[in-house]
C-alpha positions as a Markdown table, in Angstrom:
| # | Residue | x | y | z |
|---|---|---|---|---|
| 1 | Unk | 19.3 | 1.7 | -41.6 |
| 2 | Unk | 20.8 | -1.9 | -40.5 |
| 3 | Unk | 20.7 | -2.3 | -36.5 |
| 4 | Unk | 22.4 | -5.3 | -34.7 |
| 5 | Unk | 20.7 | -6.8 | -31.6 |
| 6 | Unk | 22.4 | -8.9 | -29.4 |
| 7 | Unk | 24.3 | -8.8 | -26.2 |
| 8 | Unk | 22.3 | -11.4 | -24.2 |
| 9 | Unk | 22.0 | -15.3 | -24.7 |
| 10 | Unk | 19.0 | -15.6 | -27.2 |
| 11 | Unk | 17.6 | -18.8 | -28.5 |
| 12 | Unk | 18.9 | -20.5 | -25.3 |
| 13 | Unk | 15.4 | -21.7 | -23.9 |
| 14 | Unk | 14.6 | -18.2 | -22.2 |
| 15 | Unk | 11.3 | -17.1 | -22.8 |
| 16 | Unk | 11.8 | -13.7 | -21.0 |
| 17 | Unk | 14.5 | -12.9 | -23.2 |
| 18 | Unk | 12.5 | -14.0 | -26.0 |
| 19 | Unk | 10.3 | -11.8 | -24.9 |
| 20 | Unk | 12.4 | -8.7 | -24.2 |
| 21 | Unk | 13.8 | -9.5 | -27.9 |
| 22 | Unk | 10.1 | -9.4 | -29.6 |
| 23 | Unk | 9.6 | -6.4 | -28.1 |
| 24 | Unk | 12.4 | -4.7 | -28.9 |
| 25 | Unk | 12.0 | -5.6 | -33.0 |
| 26 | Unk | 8.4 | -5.0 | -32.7 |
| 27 | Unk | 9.2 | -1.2 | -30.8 |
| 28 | Unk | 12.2 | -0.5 | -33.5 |
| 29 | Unk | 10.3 | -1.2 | -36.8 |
| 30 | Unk | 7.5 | 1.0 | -35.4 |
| 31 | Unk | 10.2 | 3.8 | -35.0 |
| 32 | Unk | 12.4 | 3.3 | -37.7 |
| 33 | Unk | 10.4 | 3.3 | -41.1 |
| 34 | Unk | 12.6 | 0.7 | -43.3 |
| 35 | Unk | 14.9 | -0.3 | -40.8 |
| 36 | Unk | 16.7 | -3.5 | -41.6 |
| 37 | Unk | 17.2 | -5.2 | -38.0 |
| 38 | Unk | 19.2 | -8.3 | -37.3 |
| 39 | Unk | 19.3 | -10.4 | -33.9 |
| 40 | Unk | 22.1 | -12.5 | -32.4 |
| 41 | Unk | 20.6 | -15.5 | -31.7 |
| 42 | Unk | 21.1 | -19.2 | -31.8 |
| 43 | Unk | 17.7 | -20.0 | -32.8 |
| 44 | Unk | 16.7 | -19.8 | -36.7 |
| 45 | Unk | 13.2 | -19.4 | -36.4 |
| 46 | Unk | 13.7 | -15.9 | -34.9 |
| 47 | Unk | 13.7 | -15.1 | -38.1 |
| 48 | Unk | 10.2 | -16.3 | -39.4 |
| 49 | Unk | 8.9 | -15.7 | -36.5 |
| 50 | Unk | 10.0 | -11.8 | -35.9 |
| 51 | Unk | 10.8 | -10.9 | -39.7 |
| 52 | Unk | 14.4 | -9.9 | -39.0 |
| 53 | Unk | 17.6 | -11.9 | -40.6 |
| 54 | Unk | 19.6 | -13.7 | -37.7 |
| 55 | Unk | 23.5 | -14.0 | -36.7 |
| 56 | Unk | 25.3 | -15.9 | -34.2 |
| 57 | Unk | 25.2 | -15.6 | -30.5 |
| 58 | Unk | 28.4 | -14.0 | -30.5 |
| 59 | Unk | 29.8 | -15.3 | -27.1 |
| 60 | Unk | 27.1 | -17.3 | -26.4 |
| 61 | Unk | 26.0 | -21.0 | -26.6 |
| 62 | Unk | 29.6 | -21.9 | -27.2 |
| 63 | Unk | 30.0 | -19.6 | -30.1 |
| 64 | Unk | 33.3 | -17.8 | -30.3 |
| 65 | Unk | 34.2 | -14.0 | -30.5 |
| 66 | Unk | 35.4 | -15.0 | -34.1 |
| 67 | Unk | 33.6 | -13.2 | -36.7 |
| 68 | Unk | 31.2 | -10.9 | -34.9 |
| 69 | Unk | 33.8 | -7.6 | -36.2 |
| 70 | Unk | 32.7 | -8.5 | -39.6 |
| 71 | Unk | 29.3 | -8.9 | -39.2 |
| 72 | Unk | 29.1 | -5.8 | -36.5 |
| 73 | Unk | 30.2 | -3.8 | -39.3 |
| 74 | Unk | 27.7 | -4.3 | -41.8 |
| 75 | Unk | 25.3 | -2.5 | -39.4 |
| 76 | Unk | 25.2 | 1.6 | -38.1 |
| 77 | Unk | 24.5 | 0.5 | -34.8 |
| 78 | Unk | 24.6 | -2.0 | -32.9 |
| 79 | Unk | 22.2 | -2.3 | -29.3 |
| 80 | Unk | 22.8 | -4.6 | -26.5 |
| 81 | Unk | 19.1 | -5.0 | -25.1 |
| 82 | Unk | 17.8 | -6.5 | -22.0 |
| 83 | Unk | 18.0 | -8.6 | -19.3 |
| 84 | Unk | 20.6 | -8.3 | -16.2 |
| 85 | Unk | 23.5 | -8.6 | -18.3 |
| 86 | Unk | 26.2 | -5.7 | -16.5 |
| 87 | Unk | 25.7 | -7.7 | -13.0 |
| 88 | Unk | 24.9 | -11.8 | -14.7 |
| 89 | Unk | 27.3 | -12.5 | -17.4 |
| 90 | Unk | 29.2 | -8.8 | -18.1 |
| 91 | Unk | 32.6 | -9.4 | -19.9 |
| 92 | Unk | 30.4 | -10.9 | -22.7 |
| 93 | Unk | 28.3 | -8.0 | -23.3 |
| 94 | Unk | 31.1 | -5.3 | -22.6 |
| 95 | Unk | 33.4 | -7.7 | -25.3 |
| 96 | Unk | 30.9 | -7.1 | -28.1 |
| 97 | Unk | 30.7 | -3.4 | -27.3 |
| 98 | Unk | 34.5 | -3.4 | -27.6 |
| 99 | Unk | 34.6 | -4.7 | -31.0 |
| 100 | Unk | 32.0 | -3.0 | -32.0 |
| 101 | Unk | 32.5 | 0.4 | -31.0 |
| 102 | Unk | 36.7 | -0.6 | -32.2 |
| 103 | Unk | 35.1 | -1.0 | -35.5 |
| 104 | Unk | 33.5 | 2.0 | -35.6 |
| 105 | Unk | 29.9 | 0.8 | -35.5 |
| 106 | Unk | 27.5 | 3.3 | -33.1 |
| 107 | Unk | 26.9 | 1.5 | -29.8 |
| 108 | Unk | 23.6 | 1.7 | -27.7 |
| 109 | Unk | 22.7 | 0.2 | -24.0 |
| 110 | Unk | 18.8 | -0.5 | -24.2 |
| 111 | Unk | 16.4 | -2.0 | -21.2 |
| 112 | Unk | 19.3 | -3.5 | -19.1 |
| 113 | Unk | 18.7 | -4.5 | -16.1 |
| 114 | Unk | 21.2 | -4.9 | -13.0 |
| 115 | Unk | 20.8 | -7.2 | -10.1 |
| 116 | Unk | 22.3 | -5.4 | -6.6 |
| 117 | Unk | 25.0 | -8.4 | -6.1 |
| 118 | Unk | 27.6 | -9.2 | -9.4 |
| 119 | Unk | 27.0 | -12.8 | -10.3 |
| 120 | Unk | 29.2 | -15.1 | -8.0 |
| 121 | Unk | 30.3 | -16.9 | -10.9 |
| 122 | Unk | 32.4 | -14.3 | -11.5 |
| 123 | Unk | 32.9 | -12.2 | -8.8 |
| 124 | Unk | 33.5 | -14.8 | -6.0 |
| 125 | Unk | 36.7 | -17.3 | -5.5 |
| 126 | Unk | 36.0 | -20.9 | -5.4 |
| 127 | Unk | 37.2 | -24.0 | -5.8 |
| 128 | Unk | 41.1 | -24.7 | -5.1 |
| 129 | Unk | 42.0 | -20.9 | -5.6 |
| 130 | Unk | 39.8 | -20.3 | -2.8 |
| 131 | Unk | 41.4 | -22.4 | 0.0 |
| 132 | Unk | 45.1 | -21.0 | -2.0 |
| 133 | Unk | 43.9 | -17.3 | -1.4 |
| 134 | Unk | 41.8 | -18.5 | 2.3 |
| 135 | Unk | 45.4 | -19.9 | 3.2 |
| 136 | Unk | 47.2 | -16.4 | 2.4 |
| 137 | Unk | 44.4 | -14.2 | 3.9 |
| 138 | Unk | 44.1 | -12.9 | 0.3 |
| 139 | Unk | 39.8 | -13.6 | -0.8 |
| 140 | Unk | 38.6 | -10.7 | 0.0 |
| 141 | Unk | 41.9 | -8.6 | -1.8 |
| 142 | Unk | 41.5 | -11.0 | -5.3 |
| 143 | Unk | 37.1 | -10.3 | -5.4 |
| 144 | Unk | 38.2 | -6.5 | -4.8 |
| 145 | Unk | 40.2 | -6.5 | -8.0 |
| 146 | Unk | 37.9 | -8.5 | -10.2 |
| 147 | Unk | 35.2 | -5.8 | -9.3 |
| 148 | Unk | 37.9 | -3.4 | -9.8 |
| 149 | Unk | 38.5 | -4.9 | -13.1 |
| 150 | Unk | 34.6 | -4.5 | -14.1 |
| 151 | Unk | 34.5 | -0.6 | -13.3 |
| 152 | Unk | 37.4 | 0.1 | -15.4 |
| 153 | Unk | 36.3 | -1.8 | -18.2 |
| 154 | Unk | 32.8 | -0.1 | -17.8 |
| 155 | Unk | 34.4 | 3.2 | -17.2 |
| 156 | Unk | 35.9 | 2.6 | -20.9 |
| 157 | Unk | 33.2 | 1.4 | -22.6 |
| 158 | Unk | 29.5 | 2.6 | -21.3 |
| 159 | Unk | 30.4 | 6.4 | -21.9 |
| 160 | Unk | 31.7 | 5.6 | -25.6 |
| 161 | Unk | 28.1 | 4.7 | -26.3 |
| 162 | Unk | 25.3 | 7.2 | -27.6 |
| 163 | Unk | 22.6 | 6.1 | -24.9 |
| 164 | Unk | 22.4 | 4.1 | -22.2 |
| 165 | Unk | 19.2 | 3.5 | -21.0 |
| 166 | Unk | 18.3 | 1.1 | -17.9 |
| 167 | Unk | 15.0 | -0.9 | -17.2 |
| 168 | Unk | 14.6 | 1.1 | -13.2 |
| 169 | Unk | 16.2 | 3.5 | -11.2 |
| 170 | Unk | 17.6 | 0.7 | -8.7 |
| 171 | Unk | 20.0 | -0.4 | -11.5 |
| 172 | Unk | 20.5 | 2.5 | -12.5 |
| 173 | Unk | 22.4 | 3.0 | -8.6 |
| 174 | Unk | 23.6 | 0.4 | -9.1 |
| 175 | Unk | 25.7 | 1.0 | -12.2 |
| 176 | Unk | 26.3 | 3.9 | -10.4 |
| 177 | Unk | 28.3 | 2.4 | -7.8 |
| 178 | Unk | 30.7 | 0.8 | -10.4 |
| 179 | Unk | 31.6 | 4.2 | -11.8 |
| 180 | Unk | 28.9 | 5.1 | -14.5 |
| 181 | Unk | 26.5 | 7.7 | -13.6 |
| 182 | Unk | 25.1 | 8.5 | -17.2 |
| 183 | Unk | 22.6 | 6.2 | -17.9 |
| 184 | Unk | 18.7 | 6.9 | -18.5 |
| 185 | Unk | 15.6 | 5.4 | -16.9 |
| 186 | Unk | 13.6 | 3.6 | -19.6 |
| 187 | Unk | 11.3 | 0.2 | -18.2 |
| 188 | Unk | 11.8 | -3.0 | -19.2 |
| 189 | Unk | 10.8 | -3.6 | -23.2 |
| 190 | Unk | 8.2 | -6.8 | -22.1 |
| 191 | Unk | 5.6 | -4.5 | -20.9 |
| 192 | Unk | 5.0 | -3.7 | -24.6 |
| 193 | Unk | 3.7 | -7.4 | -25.0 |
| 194 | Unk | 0.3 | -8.3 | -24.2 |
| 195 | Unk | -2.4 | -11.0 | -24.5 |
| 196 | Unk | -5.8 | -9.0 | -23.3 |
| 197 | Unk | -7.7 | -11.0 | -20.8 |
| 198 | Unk | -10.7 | -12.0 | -21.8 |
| 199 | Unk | -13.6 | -13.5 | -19.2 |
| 200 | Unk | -14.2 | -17.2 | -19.7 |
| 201 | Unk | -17.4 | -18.2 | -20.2 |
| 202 | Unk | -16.7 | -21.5 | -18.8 |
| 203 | Unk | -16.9 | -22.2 | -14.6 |
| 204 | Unk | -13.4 | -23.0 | -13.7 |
| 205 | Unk | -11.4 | -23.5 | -10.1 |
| 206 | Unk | -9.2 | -20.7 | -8.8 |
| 207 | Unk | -6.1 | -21.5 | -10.4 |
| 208 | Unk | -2.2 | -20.9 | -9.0 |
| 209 | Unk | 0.5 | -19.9 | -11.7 |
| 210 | Unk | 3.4 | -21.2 | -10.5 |
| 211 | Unk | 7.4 | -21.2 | -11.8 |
| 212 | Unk | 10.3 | -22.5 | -10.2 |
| 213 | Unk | 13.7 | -21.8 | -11.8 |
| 214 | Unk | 16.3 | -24.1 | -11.9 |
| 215 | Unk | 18.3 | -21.0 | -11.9 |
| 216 | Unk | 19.9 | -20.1 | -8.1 |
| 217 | Unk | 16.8 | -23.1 | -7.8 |
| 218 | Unk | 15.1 | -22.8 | -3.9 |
| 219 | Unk | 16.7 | -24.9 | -1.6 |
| 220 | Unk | 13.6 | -25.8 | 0.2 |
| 221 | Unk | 11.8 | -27.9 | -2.5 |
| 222 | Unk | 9.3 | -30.0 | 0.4 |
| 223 | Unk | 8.1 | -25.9 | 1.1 |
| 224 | Unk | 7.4 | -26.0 | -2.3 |
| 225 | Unk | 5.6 | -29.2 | -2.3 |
| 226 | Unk | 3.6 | -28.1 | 0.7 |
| 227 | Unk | 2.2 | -24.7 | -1.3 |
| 228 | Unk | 1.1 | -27.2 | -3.8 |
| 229 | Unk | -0.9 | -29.4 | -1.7 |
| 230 | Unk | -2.5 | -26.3 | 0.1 |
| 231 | Unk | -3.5 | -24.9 | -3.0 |
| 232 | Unk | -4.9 | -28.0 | -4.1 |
| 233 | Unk | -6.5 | -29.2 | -0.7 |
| 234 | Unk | -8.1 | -25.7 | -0.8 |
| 235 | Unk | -10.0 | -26.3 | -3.9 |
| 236 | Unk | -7.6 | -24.3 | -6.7 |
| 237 | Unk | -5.7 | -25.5 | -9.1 |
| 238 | Unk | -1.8 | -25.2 | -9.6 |
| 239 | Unk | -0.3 | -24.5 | -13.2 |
| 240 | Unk | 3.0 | -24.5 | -14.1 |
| 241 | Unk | 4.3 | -21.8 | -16.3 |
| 242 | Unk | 7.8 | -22.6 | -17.2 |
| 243 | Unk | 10.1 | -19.9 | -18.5 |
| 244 | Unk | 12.8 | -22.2 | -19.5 |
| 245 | Unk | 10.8 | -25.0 | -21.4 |
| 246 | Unk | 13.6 | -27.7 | -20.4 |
| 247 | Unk | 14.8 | -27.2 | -16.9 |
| 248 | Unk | 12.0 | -25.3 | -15.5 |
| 249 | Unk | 9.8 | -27.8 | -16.5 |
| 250 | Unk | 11.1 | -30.7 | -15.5 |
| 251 | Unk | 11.8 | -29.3 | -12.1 |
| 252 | Unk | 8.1 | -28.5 | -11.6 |
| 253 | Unk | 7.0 | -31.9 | -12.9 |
| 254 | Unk | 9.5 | -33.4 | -10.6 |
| 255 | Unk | 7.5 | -31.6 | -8.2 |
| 256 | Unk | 4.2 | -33.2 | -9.2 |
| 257 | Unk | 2.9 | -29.9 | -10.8 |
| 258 | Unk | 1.5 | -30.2 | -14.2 |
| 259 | Unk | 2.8 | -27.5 | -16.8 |
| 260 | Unk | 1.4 | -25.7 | -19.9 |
| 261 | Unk | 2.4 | -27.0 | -23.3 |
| 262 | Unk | 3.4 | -23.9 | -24.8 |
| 263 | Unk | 6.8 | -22.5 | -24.8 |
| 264 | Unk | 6.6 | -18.6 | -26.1 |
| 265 | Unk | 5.9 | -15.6 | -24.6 |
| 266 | Unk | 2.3 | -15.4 | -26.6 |
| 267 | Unk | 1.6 | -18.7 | -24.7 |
| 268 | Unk | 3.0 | -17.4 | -21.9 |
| 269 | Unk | 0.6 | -14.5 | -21.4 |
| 270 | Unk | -2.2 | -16.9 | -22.1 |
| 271 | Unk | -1.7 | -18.9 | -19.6 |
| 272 | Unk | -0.9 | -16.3 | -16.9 |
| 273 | Unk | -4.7 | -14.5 | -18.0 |
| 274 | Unk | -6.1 | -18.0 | -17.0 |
| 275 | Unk | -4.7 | -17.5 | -13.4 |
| 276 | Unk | -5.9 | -15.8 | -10.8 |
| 277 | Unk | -2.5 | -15.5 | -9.3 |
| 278 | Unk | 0.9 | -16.1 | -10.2 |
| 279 | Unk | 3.8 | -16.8 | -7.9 |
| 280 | Unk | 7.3 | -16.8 | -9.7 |
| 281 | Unk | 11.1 | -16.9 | -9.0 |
| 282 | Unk | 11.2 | -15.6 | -12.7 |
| 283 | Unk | 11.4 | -12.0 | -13.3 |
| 284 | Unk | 9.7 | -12.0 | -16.5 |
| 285 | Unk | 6.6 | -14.5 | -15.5 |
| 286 | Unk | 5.6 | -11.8 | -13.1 |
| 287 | Unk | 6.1 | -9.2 | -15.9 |
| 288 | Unk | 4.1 | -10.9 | -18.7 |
| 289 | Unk | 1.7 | -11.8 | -15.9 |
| 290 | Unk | 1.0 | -8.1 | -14.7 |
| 291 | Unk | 0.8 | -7.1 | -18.4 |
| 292 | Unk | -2.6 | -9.2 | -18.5 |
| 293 | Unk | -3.8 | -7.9 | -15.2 |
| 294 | Unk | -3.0 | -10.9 | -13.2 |
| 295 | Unk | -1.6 | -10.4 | -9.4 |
| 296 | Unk | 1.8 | -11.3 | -8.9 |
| 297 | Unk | 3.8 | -12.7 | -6.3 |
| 298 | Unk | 7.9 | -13.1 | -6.3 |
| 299 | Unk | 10.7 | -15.3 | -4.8 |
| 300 | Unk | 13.8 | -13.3 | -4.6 |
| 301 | Unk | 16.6 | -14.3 | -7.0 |
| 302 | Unk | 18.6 | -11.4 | -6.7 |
| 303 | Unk | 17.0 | -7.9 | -6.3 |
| 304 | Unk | 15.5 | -7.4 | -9.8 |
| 305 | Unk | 12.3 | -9.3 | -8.4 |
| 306 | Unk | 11.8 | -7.0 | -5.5 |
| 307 | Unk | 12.7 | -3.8 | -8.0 |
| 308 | Unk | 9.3 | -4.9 | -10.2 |
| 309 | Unk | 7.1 | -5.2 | -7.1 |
| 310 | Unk | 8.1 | -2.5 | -5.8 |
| 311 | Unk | 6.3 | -0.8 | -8.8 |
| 312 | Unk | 3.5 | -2.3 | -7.2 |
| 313 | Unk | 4.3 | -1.4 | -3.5 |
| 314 | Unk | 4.7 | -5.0 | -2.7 |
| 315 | Unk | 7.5 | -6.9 | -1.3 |
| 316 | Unk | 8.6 | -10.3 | -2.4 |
| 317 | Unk | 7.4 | -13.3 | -0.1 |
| 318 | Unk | 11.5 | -14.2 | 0.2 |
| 319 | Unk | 14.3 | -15.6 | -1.3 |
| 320 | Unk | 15.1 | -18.7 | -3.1 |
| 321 | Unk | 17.9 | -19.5 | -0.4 |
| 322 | Unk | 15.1 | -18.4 | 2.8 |
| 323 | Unk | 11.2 | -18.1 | 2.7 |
| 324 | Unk | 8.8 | -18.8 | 5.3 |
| 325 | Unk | 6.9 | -21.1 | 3.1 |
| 326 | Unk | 3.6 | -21.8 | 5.1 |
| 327 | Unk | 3.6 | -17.9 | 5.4 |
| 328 | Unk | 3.5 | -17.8 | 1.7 |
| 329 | Unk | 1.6 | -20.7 | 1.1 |
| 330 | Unk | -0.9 | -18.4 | 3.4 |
| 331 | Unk | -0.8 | -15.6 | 1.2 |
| 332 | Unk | -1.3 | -17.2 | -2.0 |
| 333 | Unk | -4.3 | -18.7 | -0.4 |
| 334 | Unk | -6.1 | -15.5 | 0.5 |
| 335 | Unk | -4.9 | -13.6 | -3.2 |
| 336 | Unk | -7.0 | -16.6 | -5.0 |
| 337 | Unk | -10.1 | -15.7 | -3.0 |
| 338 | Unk | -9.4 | -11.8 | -3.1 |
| 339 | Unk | -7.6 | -9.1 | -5.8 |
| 340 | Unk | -7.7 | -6.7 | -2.8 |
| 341 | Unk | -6.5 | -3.8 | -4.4 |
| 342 | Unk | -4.4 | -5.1 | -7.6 |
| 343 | Unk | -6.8 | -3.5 | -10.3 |
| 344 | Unk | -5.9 | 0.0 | -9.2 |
| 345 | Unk | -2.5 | -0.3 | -8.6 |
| 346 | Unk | -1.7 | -2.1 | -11.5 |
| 347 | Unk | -3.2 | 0.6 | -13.3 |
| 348 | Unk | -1.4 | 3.1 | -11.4 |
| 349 | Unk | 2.3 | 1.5 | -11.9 |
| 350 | Unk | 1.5 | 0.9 | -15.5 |
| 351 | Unk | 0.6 | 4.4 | -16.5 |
| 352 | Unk | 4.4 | 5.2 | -14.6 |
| 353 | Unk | 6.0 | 3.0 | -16.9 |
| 354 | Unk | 4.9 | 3.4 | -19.6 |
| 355 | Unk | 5.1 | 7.2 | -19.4 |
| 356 | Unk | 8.9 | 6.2 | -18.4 |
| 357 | Unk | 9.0 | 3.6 | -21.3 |
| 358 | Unk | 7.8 | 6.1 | -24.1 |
| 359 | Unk | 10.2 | 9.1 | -23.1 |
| 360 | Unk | 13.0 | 6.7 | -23.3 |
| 361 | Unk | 11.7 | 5.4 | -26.4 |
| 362 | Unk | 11.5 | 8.6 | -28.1 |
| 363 | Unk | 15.2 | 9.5 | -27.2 |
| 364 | Unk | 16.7 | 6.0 | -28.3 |
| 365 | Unk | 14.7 | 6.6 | -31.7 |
| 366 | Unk | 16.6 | 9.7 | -31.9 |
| 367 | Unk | 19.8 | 8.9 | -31.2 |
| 368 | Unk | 19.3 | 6.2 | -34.4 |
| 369 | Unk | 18.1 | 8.4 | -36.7 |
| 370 | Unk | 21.2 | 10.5 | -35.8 |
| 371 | Unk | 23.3 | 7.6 | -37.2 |
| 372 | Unk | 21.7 | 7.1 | -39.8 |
| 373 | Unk | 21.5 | 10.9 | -41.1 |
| 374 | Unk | 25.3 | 10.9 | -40.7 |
């Protein structure tokens, strides 16, 4: 069976959506004995590095539409997987299910995640056609019919697809509320990846993971700053775990805060079991960081954040655009001294997701194989 994975911007200096992609090879092969899997991405050494053939980003990194019918129909299914694709960058994703399932190629939704806002990018007026439509009274009339635009294109395409699964219930609403009330509750495919901790033999100070996205990037950098030398003043150390190896980085160095070297999701993990504590505006930090029992603390981007923790019955600090940073500069403080009760409840929200994760598993599998036999 050839499968076709794409749908989100891969080999674009991402390392959760290099993760999300590892995990959903490494989950397929296991399922699908002889499967021959390719993945959209504009980075070659996918291939060495997962054992699958590549393609190109159809749609993404300034790679046009052209092409992707022939290519989609060399495969008996094709699977857009992961990240917050239906509410960040839609029309791409719901363009390649239209050729695709136009082409007669089976069509699968795996592990997406929605945040509770559409990206205002594409869903808000600005520029000169906003102070045209401000003029005329006529904003809030033009955003109402490019969401209008989104549900009927998802009211078209998502129930033409054999399974739609989402990464939690919240997006699952949420794709509700633009007209689509069929999907399924998987978890997100990075909790599959895992570095176990292992105790260090060596003394070492009480060390702060820290990312700061250059993506929606927090307007109060000098609350940043003021975290940093806290943490510092207080004894502990402060690691940067970048998630984009470019912008992330150079932000936090900007910042004065030295980073890790590595740039995969393997290196990733490490680094987060070295920490006592990570605090991230990245989703998938805090993921790969809970996977190796590390406590995690989140600046909203969005509500996908606040949907993991809540897994956790925790509550983000704030917001990129409003946190009380001395607040949360308090609470990092006392997490590096105590894990309260993290252990448990870690334990607890992973046995729910992965429960969730291996139902969903088992039903995606099947729908496959269904291809396949026909």
């Amino acid at each position: 069976m050839k499968v076709l994975l794409g749908g989100i911007p891969l080999g674009c200096d991402n390392i959760g959506d290099e993760a999300i992609i590892a995990c959903v090879v490494k989950m397929l092969k296991g399922a699908l004995r002889g499967a021959e899997i390719a993945v959209a991405t504009a980075d070659p050494a996918t291939e060495g590095r997962l054992g699958v053939a590549v393609v190109p980003p159809f749609g993404f990194a300034k790679v046009p539409m052209d092409g992707f019918a022939e290519v989609v129909r060399r495969h008996d299914a094709y699977v857009w997987c992961g990240a917050t694709g239906l509410s960040d960058y839609p029309h791409v994703a719901l363009d390649l299910l239209e050729i695709a399932q136009r082409e007669g190629v089976p069509t699968f939704v795996w592990g997406v995640g929605m945040n509770d806002e559409l990206n205002p990018v594409f869903f808000r007026v600005h520029g000169r056609r906003r102070l045209v439509l401000s003029c005329l009274g006529l904003v809030g009339w033009y955003e109402r019919r490019l969401r209008e635009r989104l549900v009927r294109r998802i009211a078209a395409l998502l129930p033409r697809c054999r399974g739609v699964w989402l990464r939690d219930p919240e997006s699952a609403a949420m794709l509700a509320s633009l007209g689509f009330s069929g999907a399924r509750i998987a978890a997100d495919s990075a909790i599959l990846l895992s570095t176990p901790r292992s105790p260090s033999s060596v003394p070492r100070s009480p060390t702060l993971g820290l990312c700061i996205s250059t993506q929606n990037q927090v307007s109060d950098l000098d609350g940043v700053k003021g975290l940093v030398a806290a943490v510092r003043s207080a004894g502990a150390r402060v690691l940067g775990i970048p998630m984009n190896p470019k912008t992330d980085r150079a932000l936090m160095e900007s910042l004065g805060v030295e980073c890790v070297s590595g740039c995969t999701p393997e290196s990733v993990s490490e680094a987060a079991a070295e920490c006592d504590v990570v605090l991230s505006s990245r989703l998938h930090l805090l993921i790969l960081a809970a996977n190796v029992g590390t406590p995690v603390m989140g600046i909203a981007r969005g509500s996908k954040l606040a949907n993991w923790l809540a897994n956790f019955g925790r509550t983000v600090e704030g917001s990129v655009c409003d946190c009380d940073w001395p607040k949360t500069t308090a609470h990092v403080l006392a997490a590096l001294k105590d894990r309260g009760d993290w252990d448990e409840v870690r334990a607890s929200a992973y046995a729910r997701l992965t429960e969730r994760l291996e139902k969903a598993r088992g039903e995606f599998a099947a729908e496959l194989e269904a291809c396949n036999a026909k």
